[in-house]
C-alpha positions as CSV (number, residue, x, y, z in Angstrom):
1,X,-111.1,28.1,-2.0
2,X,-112.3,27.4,-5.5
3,X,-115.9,25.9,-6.3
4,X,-115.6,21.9,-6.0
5,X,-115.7,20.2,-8.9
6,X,-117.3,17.5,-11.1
7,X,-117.0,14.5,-8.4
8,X,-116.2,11.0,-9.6
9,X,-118.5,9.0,-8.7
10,X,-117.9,5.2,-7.4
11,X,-120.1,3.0,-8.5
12,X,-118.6,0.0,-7.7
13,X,-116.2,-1.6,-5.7
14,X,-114.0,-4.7,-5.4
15,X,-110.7,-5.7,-4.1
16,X,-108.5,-9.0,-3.5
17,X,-105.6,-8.6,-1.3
18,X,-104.1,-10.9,1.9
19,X,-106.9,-9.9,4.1
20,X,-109.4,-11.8,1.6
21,X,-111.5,-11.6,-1.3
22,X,-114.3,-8.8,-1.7
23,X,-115.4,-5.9,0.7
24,X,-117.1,-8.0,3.2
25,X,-113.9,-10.3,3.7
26,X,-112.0,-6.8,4.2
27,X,-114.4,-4.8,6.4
28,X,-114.5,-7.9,8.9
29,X,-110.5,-8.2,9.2
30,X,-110.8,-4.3,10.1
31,X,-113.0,-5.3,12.2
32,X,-111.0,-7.5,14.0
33,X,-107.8,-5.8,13.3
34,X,-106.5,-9.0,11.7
35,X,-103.3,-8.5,9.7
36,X,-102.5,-10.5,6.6
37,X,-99.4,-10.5,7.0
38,X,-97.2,-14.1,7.0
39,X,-93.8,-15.4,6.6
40,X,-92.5,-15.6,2.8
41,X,-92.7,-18.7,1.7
42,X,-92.7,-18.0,-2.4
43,X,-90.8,-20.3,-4.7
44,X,-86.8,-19.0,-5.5
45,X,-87.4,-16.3,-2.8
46,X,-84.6,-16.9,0.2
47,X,-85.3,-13.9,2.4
48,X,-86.4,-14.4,6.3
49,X,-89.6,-11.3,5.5
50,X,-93.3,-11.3,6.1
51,X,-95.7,-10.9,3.2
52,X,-99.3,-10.5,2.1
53,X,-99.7,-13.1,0.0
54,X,-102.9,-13.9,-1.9
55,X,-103.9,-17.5,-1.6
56,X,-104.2,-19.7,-4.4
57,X,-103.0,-18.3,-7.3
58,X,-100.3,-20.6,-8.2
59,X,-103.5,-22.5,-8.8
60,X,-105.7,-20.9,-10.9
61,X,-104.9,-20.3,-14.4
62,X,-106.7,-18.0,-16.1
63,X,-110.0,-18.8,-18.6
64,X,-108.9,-20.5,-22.0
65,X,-109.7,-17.6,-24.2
66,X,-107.6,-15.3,-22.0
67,X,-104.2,-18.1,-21.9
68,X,-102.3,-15.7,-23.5
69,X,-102.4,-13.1,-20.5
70,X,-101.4,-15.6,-18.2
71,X,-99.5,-14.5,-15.6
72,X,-99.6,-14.3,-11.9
73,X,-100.4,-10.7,-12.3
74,X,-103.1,-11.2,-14.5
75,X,-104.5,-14.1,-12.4
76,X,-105.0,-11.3,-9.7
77,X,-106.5,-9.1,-11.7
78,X,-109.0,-11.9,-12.8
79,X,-109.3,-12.9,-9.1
80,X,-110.6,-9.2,-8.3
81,X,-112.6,-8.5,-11.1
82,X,-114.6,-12.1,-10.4
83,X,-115.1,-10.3,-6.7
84,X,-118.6,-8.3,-5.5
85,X,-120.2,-8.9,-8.3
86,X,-117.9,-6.5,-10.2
87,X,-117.4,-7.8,-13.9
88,X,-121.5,-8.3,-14.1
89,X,-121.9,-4.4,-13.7
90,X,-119.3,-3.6,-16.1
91,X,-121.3,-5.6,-18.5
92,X,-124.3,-3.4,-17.4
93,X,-122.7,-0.8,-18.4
94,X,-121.2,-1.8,-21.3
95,X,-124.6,-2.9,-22.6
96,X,-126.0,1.0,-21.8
97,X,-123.2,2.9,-23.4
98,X,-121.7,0.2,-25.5
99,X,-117.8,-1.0,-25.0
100,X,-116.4,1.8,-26.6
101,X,-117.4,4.4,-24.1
102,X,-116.0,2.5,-21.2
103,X,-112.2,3.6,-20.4
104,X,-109.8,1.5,-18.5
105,X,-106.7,2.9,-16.3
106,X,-104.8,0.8,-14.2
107,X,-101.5,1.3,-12.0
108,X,-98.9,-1.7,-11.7
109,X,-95.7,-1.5,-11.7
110,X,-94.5,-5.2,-12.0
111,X,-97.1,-6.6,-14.5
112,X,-96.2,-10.0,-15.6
113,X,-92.8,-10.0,-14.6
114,X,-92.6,-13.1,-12.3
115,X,-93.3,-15.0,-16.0
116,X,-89.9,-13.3,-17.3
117,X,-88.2,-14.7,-14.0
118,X,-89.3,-18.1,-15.0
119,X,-88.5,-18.0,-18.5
120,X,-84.7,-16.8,-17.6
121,X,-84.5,-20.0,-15.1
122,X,-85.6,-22.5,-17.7
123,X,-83.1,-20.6,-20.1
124,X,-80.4,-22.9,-21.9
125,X,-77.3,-21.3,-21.5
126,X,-77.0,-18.3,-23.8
127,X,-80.1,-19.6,-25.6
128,X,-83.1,-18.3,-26.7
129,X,-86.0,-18.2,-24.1
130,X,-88.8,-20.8,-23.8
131,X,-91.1,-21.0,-26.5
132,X,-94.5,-20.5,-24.1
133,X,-92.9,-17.0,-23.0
134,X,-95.1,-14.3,-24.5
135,X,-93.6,-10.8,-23.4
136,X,-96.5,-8.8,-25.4
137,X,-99.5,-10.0,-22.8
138,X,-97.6,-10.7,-19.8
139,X,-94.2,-8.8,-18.9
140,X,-95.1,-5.5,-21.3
141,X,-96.3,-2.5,-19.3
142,X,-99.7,-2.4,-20.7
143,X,-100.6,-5.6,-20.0
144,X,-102.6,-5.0,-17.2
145,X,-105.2,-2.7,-19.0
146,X,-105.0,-5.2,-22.1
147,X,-106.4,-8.2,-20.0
148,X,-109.0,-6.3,-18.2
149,X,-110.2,-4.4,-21.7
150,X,-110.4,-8.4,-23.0
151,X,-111.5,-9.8,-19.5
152,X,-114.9,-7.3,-19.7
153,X,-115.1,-7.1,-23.5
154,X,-113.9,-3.4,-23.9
155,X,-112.6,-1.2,-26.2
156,X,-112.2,2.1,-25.2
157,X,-109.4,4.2,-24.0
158,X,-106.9,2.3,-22.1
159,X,-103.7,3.3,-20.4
160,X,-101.6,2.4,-17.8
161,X,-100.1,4.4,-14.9
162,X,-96.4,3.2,-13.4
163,X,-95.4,6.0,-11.2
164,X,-94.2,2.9,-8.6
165,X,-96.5,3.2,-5.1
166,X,-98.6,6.1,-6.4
167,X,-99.6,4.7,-9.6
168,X,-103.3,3.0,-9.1
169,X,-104.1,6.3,-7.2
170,X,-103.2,8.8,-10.0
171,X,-105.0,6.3,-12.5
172,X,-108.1,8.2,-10.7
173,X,-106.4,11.5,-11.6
174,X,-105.8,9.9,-15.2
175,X,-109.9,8.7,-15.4
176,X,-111.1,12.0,-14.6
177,X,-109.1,13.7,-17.1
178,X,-110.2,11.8,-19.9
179,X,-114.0,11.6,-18.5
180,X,-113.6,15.5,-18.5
181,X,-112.7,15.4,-22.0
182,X,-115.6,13.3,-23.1
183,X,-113.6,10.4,-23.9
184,X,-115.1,7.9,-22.0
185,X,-118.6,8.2,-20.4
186,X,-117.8,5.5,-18.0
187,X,-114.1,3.9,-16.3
188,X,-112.9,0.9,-14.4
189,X,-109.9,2.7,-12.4
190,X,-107.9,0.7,-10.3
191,X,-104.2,-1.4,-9.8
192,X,-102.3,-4.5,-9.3
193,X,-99.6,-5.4,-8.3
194,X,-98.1,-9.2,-7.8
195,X,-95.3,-10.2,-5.8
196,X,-92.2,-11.3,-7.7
197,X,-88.2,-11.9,-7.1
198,X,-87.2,-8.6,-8.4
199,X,-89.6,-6.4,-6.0
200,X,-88.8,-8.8,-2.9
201,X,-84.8,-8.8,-3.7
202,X,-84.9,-5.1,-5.8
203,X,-86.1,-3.8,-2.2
204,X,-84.2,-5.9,-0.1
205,X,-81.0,-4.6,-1.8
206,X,-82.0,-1.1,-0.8
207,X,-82.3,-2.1,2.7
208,X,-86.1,-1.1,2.8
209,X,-87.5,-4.8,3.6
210,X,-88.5,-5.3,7.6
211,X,-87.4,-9.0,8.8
212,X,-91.0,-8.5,11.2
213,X,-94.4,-6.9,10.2
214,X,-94.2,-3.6,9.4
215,X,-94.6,-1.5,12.3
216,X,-95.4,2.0,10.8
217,X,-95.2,5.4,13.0
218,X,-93.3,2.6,15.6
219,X,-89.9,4.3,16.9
220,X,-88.4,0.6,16.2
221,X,-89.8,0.5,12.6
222,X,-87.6,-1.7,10.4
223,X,-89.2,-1.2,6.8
224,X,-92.3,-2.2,5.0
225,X,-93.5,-5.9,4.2
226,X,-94.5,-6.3,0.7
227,X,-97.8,-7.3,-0.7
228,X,-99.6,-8.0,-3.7
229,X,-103.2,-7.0,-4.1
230,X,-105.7,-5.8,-6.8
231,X,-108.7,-3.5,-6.6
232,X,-111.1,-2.0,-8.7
233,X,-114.0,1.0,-9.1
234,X,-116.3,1.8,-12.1
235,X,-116.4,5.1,-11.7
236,X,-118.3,8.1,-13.6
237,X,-118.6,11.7,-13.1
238,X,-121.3,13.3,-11.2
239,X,-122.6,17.1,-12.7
240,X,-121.7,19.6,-10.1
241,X,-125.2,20.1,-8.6
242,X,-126.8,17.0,-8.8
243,X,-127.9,14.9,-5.9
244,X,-125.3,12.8,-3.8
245,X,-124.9,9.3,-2.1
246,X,-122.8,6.9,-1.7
247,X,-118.9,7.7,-2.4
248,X,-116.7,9.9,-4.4
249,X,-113.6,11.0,-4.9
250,X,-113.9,14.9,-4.8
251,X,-110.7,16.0,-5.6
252,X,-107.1,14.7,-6.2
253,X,-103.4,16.2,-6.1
254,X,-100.4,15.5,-7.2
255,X,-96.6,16.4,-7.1
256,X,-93.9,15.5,-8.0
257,X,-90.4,15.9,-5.6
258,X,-87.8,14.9,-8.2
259,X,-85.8,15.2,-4.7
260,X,-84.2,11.8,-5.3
261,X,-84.6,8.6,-6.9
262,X,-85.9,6.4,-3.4
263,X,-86.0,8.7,-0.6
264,X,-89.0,11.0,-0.2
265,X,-88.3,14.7,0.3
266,X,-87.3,14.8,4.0
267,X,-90.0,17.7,5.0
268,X,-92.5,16.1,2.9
269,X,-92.8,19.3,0.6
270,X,-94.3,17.6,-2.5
271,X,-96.7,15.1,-0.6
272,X,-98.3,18.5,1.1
273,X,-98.7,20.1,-2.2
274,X,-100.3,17.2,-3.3
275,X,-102.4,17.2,-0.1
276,X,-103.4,21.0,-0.4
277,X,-104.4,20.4,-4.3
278,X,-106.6,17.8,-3.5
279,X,-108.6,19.9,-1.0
280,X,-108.6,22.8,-3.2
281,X,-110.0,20.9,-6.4
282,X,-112.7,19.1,-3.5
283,X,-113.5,23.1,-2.2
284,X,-113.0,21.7,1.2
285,X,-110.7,23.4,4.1
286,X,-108.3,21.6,6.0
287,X,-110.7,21.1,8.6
288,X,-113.5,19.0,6.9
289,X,-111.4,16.0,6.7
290,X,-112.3,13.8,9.8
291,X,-109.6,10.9,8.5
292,X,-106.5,10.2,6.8
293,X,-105.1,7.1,5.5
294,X,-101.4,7.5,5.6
295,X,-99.2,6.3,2.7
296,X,-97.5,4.8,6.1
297,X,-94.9,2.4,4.8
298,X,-92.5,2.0,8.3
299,X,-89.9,3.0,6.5
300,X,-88.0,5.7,8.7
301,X,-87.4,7.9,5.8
302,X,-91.0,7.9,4.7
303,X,-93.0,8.1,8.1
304,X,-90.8,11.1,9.0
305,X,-91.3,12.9,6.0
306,X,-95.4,12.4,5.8
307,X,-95.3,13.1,9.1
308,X,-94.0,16.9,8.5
309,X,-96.6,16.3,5.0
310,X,-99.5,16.2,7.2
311,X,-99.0,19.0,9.8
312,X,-98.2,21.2,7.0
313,X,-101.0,20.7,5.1
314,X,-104.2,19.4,7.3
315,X,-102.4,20.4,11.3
316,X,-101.8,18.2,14.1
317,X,-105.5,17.4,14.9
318,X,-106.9,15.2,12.0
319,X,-106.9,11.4,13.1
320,X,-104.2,9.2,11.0
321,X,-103.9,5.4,10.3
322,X,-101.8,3.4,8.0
323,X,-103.1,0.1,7.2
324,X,-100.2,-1.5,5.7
325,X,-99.9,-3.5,8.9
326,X,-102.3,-5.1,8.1
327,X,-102.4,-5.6,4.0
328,X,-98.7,-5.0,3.6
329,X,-97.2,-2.6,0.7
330,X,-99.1,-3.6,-2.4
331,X,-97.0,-1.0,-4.4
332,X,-98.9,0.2,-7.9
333,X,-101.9,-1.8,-6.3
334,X,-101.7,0.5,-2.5
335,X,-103.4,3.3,-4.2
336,X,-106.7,1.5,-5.0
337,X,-106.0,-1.2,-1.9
338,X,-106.2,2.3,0.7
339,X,-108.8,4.1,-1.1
340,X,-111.6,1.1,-0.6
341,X,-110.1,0.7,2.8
342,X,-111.0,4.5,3.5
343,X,-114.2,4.1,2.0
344,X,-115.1,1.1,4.5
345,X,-114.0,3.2,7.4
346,X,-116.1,6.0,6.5
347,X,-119.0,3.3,5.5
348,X,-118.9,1.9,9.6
349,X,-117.7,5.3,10.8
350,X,-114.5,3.7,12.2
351,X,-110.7,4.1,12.3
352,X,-108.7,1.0,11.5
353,X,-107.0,-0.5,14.1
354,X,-102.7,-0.8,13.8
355,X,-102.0,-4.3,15.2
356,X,-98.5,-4.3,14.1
357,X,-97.2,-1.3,15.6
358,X,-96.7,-0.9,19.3
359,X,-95.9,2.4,20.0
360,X,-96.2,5.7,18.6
361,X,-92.9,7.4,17.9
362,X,-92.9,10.4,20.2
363,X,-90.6,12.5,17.5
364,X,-93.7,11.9,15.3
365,X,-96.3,14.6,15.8
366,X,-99.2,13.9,13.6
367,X,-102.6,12.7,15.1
368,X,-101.9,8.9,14.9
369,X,-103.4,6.4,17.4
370,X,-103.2,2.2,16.9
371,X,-106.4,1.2,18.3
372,X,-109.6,1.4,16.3
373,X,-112.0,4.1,17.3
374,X,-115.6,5.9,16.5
375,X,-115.0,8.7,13.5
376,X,-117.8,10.5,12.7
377,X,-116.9,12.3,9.3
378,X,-118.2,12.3,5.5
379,X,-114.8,13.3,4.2
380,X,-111.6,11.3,4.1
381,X,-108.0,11.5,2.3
382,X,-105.5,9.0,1.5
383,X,-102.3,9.5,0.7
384,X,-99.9,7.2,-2.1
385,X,-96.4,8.3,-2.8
386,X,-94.1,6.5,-5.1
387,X,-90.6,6.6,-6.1
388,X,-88.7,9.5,-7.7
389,X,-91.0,11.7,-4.9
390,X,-94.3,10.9,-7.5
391,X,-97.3,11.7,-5.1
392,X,-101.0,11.7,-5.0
393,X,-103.9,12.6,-2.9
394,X,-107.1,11.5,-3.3
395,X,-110.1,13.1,-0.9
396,X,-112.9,11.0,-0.8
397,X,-116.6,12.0,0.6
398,X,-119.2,9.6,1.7
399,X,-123.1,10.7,0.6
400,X,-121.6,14.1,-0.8
């Protein structure tokens, strides 16, 4: 096992998804094992699904010096940032380094797309698109990290990550990097991800989308319900040595399949590798991780192949949970959207609940249970694997 090393340090927190705005809104619908989860009722969308919606977007544009990044993707972003007090200690930081020293790395992989959807409807014929449609800040891939650099006044390095469902995780693996390098002293790290007609019909042609909740680890599992969410951390790295507290991600992994363009790789191969790196850059053993949060879509593909994942590369004894049942599939955003969730359940030394699911699938071996229960542990892992078998593991410690 190699020496653990530099952790990245999480400073601070937010997160917007169905279950509410801000920590405390999420850590009471764990509480009460409250899913988010309601029937899709979007404009243009015709498909009988459940979703997690965030309220309220539709109404609430963005600030007027930001009207060019107007999107319903951006208007997420904005809602999250606004969230636990977040943007004020970016500024706090930006005023003790100075903006340049602050990086920003987001995952999304639908940016402002649903604005390109809109601009095709109001298209005339064969015409040109609207005049208000403004590609560069809404439907381009970097959008994301351009609005949050010009949200919090930054000007550092900025990428984004689109690696589909694994993409706001590796944005951590992306942060450390350049923090390593000395390119940033500082990073807001995080993903969204807004719900749109080409996710909701894209996975609906693939046959992925459940009619009912998802039900993940269920024998009668149908598919995942889709999501939108976003979720941030300012994060820094701590000197191997120096005093601990509060919560850090220790080590991450990733993989990638390149089994097949949707489906995972059915014994999970890459998703354990990714597993076992993340433990070997954290210089923990298997057997100090007291949680996982499954990437646990209730898709029968995927929860069969992270099923093999786990035993492979942590055995059948570690206690699992997948809380999409309750947040839905936030896609680019699950990454960030499980890691804060993880970091709650360590913070109240619980195990979600899994309201949705009513039975545990008896061909399914790994340590998964759907009621909430005590878990004593200060290290945790979460698991995000996207498309194209692109995965990532993040292990998290609480205090270490």
């Amino acid at each position: 096992m190699k020496e653990r090393t530099n952790a990245l340090v999480l400073e601070r927190m937010t997160l917007a998804t169905c279950l509410g705005l801000g920590l405390d809104a999420h850590a009471a619908a764990l509480a009460a094992g409250r899913s988010g989860l309601c029937p899709c009722d979007l404009p243009h969308v015709g498909l009988e699904t459940l979703i997690g919606e965030v309220d309220g977007l539709e109404e609430t544009p963005l600030p007027r010096r930001l009207a060019a990044y107007d999107c319903r993707n951006n208007r997420l972003a904005w809602r999250g940032l606004q969230a636990d007090g977040f943007a004020d200690a970016v500024l706090a930081r930006r005023a003790e380094i100075g903006p340049r020293r602050i990086g920003v790395f987001v995952g999304s992989s639908t940016s402002g797309i649903d604005r390109t959807e809109r601009a095709y409807r109001e298209r005339r014929d064969d015409g040109p698109l609207p005049d208000w449609f403004d590609y560069r800040h809404t439907h381009n891939a970097f959008s994301p990290a351009a609005f949050v650099q010009d949200a919090l006044g930054l000007e550092g390095v900025a990428q984004v990550v689109a690696t589909a469902c694994s993409s706001s995780a590796k944005a951590f693996a992306a942060a450390k990097r350049h923090l390593q390098a000395g390119l940033c002293d500082a990073a807001v790290v995080g993903g969204v991800d807004s719900l749109c007609q080409t996710t909701l019909y894209g996975f609906n042609a693939l046959e992925l989308v459940a009619r009912e909740p998802c039900r993940p680890w269920d024998p009668g599992r149908q598919g995942i319900s889709l999501a939108e969410a976003a979720g941030f951390a300012l994060v820094a790295l701590r000197p191997r040595g120096a005093a601990g507290g509060g919560f850090a991600v220790l080590g991450h992994g990733e993989s990638s399949d390149a089994h097949h363009m949707s489906a995972p790789h059915p014994e999970g191969a890459g998703a354990a590798r990714a597993m076992r790196a993340s433990l070997d850059m954290a210089g923990l053993p298997p057997d100090a991780i007291g949680y996982v949060n499954l990437h646990g879509t209730g898709t029968l593909a995927n929860d069969e192949a992270e099923d093999r994942a786990v035993l492979a590369a942590l055995g059948p004894r570690v206690p699992c949970r997948s809380t999409k049942g309750l947040t839905g599939h936030a896609l680019g955003a699950a990454g960030i959207v499980e890691l804060v969730l993880l970091c709650l359940g360590l913070e109240e030394r619980r195990l979600p609940p899994m309201p949705t699911t009513r039975t545990i699938d008896a061909a399914l071996k790994a340590n998964v249970r759907t009621e909430s229960e005590p878990c004593r542990t200060r290290f945790g892992l979460t698991n995000a694997f996207g498309f194209g078998g692109s995965n990532c593991a993040l292990v998290v410690g609480a205090g270490a």
